[in-house]
N, C-alpha and C positions, 0 to 999 in steps of 0.2 A: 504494500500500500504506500500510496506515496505522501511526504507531508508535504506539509503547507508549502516550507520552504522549496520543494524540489516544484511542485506545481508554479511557484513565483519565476523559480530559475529560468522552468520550459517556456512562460508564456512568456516574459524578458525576450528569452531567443526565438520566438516565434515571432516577436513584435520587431526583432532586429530584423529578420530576415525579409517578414512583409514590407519593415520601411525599405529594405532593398529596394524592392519591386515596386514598391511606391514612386521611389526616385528616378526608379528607370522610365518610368511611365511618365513622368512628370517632364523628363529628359525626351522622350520620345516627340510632347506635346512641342515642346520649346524647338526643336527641332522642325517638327513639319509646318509651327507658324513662323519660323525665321526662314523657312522654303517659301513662304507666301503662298500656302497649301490651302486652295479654298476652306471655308467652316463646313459646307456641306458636303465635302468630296467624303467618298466614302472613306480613305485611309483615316481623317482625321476623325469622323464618330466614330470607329471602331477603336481609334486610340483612346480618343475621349471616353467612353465608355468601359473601355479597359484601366482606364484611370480613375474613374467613378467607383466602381468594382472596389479598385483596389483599395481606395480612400473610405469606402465602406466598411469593408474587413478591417483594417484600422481601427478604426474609432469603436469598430465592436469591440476589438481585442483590447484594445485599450483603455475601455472599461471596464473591462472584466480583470486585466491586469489592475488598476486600481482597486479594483475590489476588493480583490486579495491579499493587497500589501493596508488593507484596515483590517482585514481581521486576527 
């Protein structure tokens, strides 16, 4: 069974790893608007949207990692 502490560890590095991916995606955005990549062309909603996603899971995880570090 895992404690408290090892649970705060895992979700810490789960929260590292998504703000990875967060950054990347956020790098992808900066990237197709300094192309001068239309807002409706396809690549960029699917960027957009891949960067919604990701900023979503975030702020979930990152509640829940608060959570943990008050009890």
């Amino acid at each position: 069974m895992y404690t408290q502490k090892d649970l705060l560890l895992q979700s810490a590095a789960r929260l590292y790893t998504l703000g990875v991916d967060l950054e990347g995606a956020r790098e992808t955005l900066r990237q197709l608007v300094s192309m001068q990549m239309p807002y409706d062309s396809p690549q960029m909603i699917a960027a957009l949207q891949n960067f919604e996603e990701l900023e979503m899971q975030w702020k979930e995880l990152e509640r829940q990692h608060l959570g943990l570090k008050t009890q």
